[in-house]
Structures are given as structure tokens and as C-alpha cells.
N, C-alpha and C positions, 0 to 999 in steps of 0.2 A: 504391206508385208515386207519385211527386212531379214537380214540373214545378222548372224554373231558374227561374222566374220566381216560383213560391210559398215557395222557399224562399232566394233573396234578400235577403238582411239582417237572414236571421234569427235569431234568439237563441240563443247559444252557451252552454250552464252546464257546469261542471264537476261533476267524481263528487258536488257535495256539492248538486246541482241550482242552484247560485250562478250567475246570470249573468255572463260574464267577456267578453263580447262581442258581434260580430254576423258575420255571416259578409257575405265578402267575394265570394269566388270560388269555385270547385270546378275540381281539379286531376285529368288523367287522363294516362296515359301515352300518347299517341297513336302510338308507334311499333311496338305489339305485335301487329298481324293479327287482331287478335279482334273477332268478328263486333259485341259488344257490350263497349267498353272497360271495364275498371274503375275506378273514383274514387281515385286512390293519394293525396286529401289535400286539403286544402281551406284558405284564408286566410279568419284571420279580425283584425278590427280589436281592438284589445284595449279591454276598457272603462278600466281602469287606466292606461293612458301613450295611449292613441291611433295606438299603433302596430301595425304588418300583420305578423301572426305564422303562419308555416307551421305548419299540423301534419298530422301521417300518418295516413291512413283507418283505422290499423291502436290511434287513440287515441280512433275513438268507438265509443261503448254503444250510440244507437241514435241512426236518423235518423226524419224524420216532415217532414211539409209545410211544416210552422211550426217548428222547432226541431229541433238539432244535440246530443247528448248525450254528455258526454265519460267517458272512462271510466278519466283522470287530471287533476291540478289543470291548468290550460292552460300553469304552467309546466313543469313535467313533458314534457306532452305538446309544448309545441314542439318543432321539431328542423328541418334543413338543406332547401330546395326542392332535390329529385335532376338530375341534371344534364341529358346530353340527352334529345331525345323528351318533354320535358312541356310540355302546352298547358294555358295557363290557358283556359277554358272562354269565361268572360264577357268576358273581355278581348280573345279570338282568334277566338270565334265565333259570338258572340249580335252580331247588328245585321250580320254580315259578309254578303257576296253570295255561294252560293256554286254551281257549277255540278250541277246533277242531271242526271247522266249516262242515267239511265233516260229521263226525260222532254225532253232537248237543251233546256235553259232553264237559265235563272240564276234564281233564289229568293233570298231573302231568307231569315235565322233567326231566326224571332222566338220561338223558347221552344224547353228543350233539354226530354226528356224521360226521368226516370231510374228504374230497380228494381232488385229485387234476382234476381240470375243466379248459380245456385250457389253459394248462402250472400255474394255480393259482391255491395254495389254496382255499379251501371254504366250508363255511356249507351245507353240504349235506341235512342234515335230523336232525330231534327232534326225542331222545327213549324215547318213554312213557313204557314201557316194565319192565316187572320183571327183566329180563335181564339185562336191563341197568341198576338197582336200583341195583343189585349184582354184578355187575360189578364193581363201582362203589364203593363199600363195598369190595371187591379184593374178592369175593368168585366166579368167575368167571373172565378169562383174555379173549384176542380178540378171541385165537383160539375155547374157548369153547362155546355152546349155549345153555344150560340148557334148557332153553324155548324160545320159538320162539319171535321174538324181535317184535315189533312194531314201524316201523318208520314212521312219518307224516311230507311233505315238508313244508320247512320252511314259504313257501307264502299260505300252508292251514290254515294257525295256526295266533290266535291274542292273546299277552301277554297283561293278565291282570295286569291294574297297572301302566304299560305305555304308556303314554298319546300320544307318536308318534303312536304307533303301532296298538294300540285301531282306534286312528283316521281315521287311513291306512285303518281298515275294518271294518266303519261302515257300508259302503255301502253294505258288505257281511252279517251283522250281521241283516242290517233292513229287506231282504229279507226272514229271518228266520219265520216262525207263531210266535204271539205273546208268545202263549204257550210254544214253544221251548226254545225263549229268556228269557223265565220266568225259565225254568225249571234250564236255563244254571247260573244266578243269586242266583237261593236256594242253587245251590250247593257251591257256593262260599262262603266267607267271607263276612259280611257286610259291610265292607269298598270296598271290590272289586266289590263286587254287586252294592253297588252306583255309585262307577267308571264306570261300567257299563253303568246303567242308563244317568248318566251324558254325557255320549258320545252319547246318540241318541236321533236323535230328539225328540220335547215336545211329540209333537202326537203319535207317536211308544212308548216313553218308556210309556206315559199312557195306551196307550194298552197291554202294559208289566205289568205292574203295579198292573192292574186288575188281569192278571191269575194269580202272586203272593200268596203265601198263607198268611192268615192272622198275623199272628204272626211274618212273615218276612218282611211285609207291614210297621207293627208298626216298627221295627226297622229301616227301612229305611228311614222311612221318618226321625226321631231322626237324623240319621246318615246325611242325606242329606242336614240337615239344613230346617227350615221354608221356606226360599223365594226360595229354590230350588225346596223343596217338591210341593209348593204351584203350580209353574208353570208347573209340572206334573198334579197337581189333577186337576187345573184347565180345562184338557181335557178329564177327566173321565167322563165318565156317570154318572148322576144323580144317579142310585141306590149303584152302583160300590163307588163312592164319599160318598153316605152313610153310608154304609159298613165300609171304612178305618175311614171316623170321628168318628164313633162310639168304634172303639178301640182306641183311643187316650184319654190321660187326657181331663178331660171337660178345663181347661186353653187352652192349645194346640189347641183342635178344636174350641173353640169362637175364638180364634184369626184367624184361616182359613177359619171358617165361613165368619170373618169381611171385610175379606182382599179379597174375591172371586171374580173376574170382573161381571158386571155387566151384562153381557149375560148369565152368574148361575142365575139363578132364586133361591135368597137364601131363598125367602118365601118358594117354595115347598120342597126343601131340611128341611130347620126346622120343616117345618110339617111334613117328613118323618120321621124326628129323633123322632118325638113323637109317633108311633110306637113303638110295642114290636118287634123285629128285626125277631122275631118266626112265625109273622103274614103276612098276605098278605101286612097291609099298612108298613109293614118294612122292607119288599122284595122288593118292586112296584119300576117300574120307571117312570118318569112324563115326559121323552122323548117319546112322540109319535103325531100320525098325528092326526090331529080333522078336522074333518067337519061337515057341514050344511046340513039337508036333500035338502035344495033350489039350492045349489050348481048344478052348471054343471060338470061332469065327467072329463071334457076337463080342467073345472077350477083345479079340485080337483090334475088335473095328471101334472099340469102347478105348483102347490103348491108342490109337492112333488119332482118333478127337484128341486125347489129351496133352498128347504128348507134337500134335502138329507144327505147332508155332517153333518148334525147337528145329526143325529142317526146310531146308530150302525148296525141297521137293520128293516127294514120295511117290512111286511109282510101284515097290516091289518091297513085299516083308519077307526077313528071310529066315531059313528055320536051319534054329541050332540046338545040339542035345545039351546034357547038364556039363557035358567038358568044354561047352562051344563049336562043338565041331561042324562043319557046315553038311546038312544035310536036303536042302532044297529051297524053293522058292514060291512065293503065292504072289500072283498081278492083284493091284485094286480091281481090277475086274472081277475076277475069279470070286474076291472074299464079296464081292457085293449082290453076285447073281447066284453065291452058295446059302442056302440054308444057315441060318446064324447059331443051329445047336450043333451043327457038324464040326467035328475036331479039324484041327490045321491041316492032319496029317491025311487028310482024306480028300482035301482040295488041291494041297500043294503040288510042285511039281518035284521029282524026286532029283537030287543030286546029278544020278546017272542020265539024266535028259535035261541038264544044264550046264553048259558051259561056268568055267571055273578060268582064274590067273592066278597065276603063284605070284607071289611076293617080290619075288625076283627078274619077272617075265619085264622085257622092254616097252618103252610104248609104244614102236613100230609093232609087235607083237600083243599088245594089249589092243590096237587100235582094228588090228589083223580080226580076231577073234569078235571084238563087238559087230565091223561087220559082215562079217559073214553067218552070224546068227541076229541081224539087225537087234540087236540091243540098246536100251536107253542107258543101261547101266549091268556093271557084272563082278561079282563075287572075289574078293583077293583071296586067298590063303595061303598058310605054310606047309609046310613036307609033310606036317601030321594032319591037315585038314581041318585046323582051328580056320574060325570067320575073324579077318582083324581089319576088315574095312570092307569099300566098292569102291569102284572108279566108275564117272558118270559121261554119259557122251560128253556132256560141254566142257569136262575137263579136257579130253580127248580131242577135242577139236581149239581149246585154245591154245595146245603143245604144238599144234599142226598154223593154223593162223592168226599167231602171236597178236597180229596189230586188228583182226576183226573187231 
């Protein structure tokens, strides 16, 4: 067993033990599923012209920590670097950041770790470890351990940056909470947090998107370009979409506003922005269910199958006359344990025994009122009692701690 770091520029001899170089890199197939890849080759500098000569794993005699042994002249054994799927090692993964999907962090590679797995070569393990970083630095060799090493297998781990390998796990990256995936992007570079982004679907990275803190949102999207950003936000929620327009130059958001498909409702979005962002109407979201006091139960619970995928969460239908004016409220409770031929207006709860926020009411005052009637969520309106949105707890608590 050897480390990348101990056998780094190390001395290359041919069958006749002739020095003929130093080595460069170490070359693995990185497209083949195996738990531990194998080494298919290695660059090394030649001592004779100074130039970077491939050869194939299959041209040395033996390896060891300090030296490469070849088992033809190094002319001989040159031959062509194979096409796709190969990652130079030190070029693409030592120093890189890369995500450890077991532990929802970004690491660092500071030493690869390699042996032998049925009569092959191959990469054992990634040191994200002090250890390897001093190692590395020769202030520690193989036999010593200063501190305890941390190694992660190479199929837990997705390098940011490269577009094979990102690919490889997205499918492990979408199963992550959006919050995780968010947390894993802050930590990154903005370029590799887009990369990020751009590797998972529209729907996932907008829900990424959102737990984002503000000030890494605005760069992203810069970074991401318009028509990429665009196809992100266009799956945000309405207040969530608010929110990021509003940190942008007024240029940048007219043009996002313009460009929004047409199932955005870009009237209630503009009347959101006219809102002070401090207030209930520039909190609110204008995603929720409405009904009819006339309505059947049956109708109401048949609208909300259909129309579910369209909200983040559904807690509360709310009921408005033909002017919109808010006149009360029904829990999924309520409609599920009511008789499905009974009208809305015979389940709901009435206006006068629900709490309401005007439009204008503060969030210390929004925040006031959810709880002291422990609400998930509650009613905005205006002076006439029109319904032009809710504000939901978890908005309510990320105005409170911004960096949760």
C-alpha cells in the first residue's frame, strides 16, 4: 500500500533498473463501477528530452512508495493515453473539493490512497485528513500517523467540477434535503456551486435554490447565466421568486420578470414586489388553495389532488366569496373527517374565529399573531378584506434565523 503523495515524482527505471524518469501522474479509468478502480497507467517526464510520456500499467514490474519499475525500455513501453473515462488523478483530484455524500460536507483531497485488489493495482481510498495534507508537505512519511487519517471510498465521494462524475451521482446527491444540498453549494466556490446546480434537475435545484442564503442566490444566478437562472426560478414559489428578484439589479429582474412562462402568474408576483419585503404583503405567497362556501367537500378534496404538485405545502383551504373577500378557513383535517356531500360553508371555520394580517402589518407583528394562535400559516388582506396571499411559518422563521 502507498499513498499519491509518497510516490509523487518518483523515480521511474527501466527493465535494466536505468533511471529514465520521474513520474508525473497516475491514470485510472474512472468510468467502470468498481468499488476500487484500477491504475490503467501513469505519466511520467522523461529524463532524456523532458517530455510527458504515457505508459500502460500493463508496462510495469513492480510498484513500491518511492519507485516505479518498468518491465520494458520506457521506449518500448510508451503508447497512446485511451480515450474517454480517464482521469488524471493529480491533475483532477488531489487539491480538488469534493462532496462526501455520507457525511453532507465538502472536503478537501489531500492524498489518494492506493494497493493491490486482485493481483491489480487501484485506488483504495480519498484522505481528506490532516495526515494526508502533511504528508504530502513530507512532515510525516507512511510509517508515521500524527493524527488519525480519514479515509472516504472512492464511489462515496463526487468530484466537483467534473461533469462525468457529478453526472454519476446525481441520483445520490437528489436524495439529499434540499437544505443539505444547499448547505453543500455555500460551501463551495461559485463556479462549482453552479456546477452543482446545473447537474440537477430544474425542480430539485429550485428547491436548492431557495434554502440558499441570499447573497449566494444573487451570485448564482450572475454566474449561472439568465436562461439558466431563469429555468431554475421558474420552479420556485411565488414568494421564494420574490425574494431572489428582489436582490437583483432592477435590469436583470425586468428581464426575468418578462421572460417567466406563463403558468407564473407575473401580475401577483409584481404586486408582491410592491410590497416592503419587511411586511406581511412582501413575505406572502399567492400559492394557495381557494374555495367557495357552495362547494362540496368531495369537490374541494378532488381540486386539491389536482392541483397539489402546484404547492409546496398545503395545510389550510381558504374561503372566499365571488369578490375574493376572505371569509374563513377549512384544515385537511376538517375536509377529511367531514362528510364529502357537505358544503365548505358548513365545515369551515368562520372569518370571526380566525386570525387575519393586513398587508401592511410588520413581521415582528406577523410573527406576533402566528404565535399566539400557534399557526402553520395565516391569511393576508387588504382594508376591504380581499385574500391576496398567506404567509407560512417557515417564512416566518427564516426572517428570524436567516442562516438556519
Amino acid at each position: 500500500m502507498f499513498y499519491f503523495s509518497t510516490i509523487s515524482k518518483a523515480p521511474v527505471a527501466d527493465k535494466n533498473d536505468k533511471t529514465v524518469g520521474k513520474l508525473r501522474d497516475i491514470v485510472i479509468k474512472s468510468d467502470t463501477g468498481k468499488k476500487f478502480p484500477p491504475i490503467i497507467g501513469f505519466l511520467v517526464r522523461s529524463s532524456k528530452n523532458g517530455r510527458d510520456i504515457y505508459i500502460s500499467s500493463e508496462k510495469v514490474a513492480a510498484w513500491s512508495h518511492d519507485e516505479v519499475v518498468l518491465n520494458a525500455s520506457i521506449t518500448d513501453a510508451e503508447s497512446r493515453v485511451p480515450g474517454d473515462g480517464v482521469l488524471f488523478l493529480g491533475k483532477s483530484v488531489v487539491d480538488r473539493q469534493i462532496v462526501d455524500l455520507e457525511g453532507i460536507c465538502v472536503v478537501r483531497v489531500n492524498d489518494l490512497q492506493f494497493g493491490t485488489v486482485q493481483g491489480k493495482m487501484c485506488l483504495l481510498a480519498i484522505d481528506v485528513s490532516t495526515s494526508g495534507l502533511l504528508r504530502r508537505l513530507g512532515v510525516i512519511t507512511n510509517g508515521h500517523t500524527w493524527f488519525k487519517p480519514r479515509l472516504l471510498e472512492w464511489n462515496s465521494v463526487q468530484i466537483i467540477g467534473d461533469k462525468l462524475h457529478l453526472q454519476k451521482g446525481r441520483d445520490d446527491l437528489v436524495r439529499l434535503h434540499p437544505a443539505d444540498i444547499a448547505n453543500i453549494v455555500e460551501s463551495l466556490n461559485v463556479k462549482q456551486g453552479g456546477q452543482l446546480l446545473k447537474a440537477l434537475d430544474q425542480a430539485t435545484a429550485a428547491k436548492v435554490m431557495e434554502e440558499i442564503s441570499p447573497h449566494i442566490q444573487k451570485m448564482l444566478v450572475s454566474s449561472l447565466g439568465s436562461e439558466r437562472a431563469l429555468t431554475i426560478m421558474e420552479k420556485m414559489s411565488v414568494d421564494e421568486l420574490v425574494d431572489l428578484i428582489q436582490l437583483l439589479p432592477s435590469r436583470e429582474a425586468r428581464k426575468i420578470i418578462e421572460k417567466l412562462p406563463v403558468q407564473k402568474d407575473v401580475g401577483k408576483i409584481k404586486k408582491v414586489l410592491e410590497y416592503d419585503e419587511d411586511t406581511a404583503g412582501g413575505m406572502m405567497t399567492t400559492e394557495f388553495v381557494v374555495a367557495t362556501p357552495e362547494m362540496s367537500v368531495e369537490d374541494v378534496i378532488g381540486q386539491i389532488r389536482r392541483d397539489s404538485h402546484c404547492h409546496r405545502a398545503i395545510h389550510f383551504v381558504y374561503i372566499v366569496d365571488d369578490k375574493k373577500r376572505y371569509l374563513g378557513v377549512a384544515s385537511l383535517r376538517r375536509l377529511i373527517v367531514a362528510d364529502q356531500k357537505q358544503k365548505i360553508k358548513e365545515v369551515m371555520k368562520r372569518s370571526r374565529r380566525t386570525p387575519v394580517v393586513n398587508v401592511e402589518q410588520s413581521i415582528t407583528e406577523v410573527a406576533s399573531i402566528m404565535t399566539k394562535y400557534n399557526l402553520l400559516s395565516v391569511a393576508v388582506v387588504d382594508h376591504t378584506k380581499k385574500l391576496l396571499g398567506i404567509v407560512t411559518v417557515d417564512d416566518v422563521m427564516r426572517c428570524f434565523v436567516p442562516k438556519a
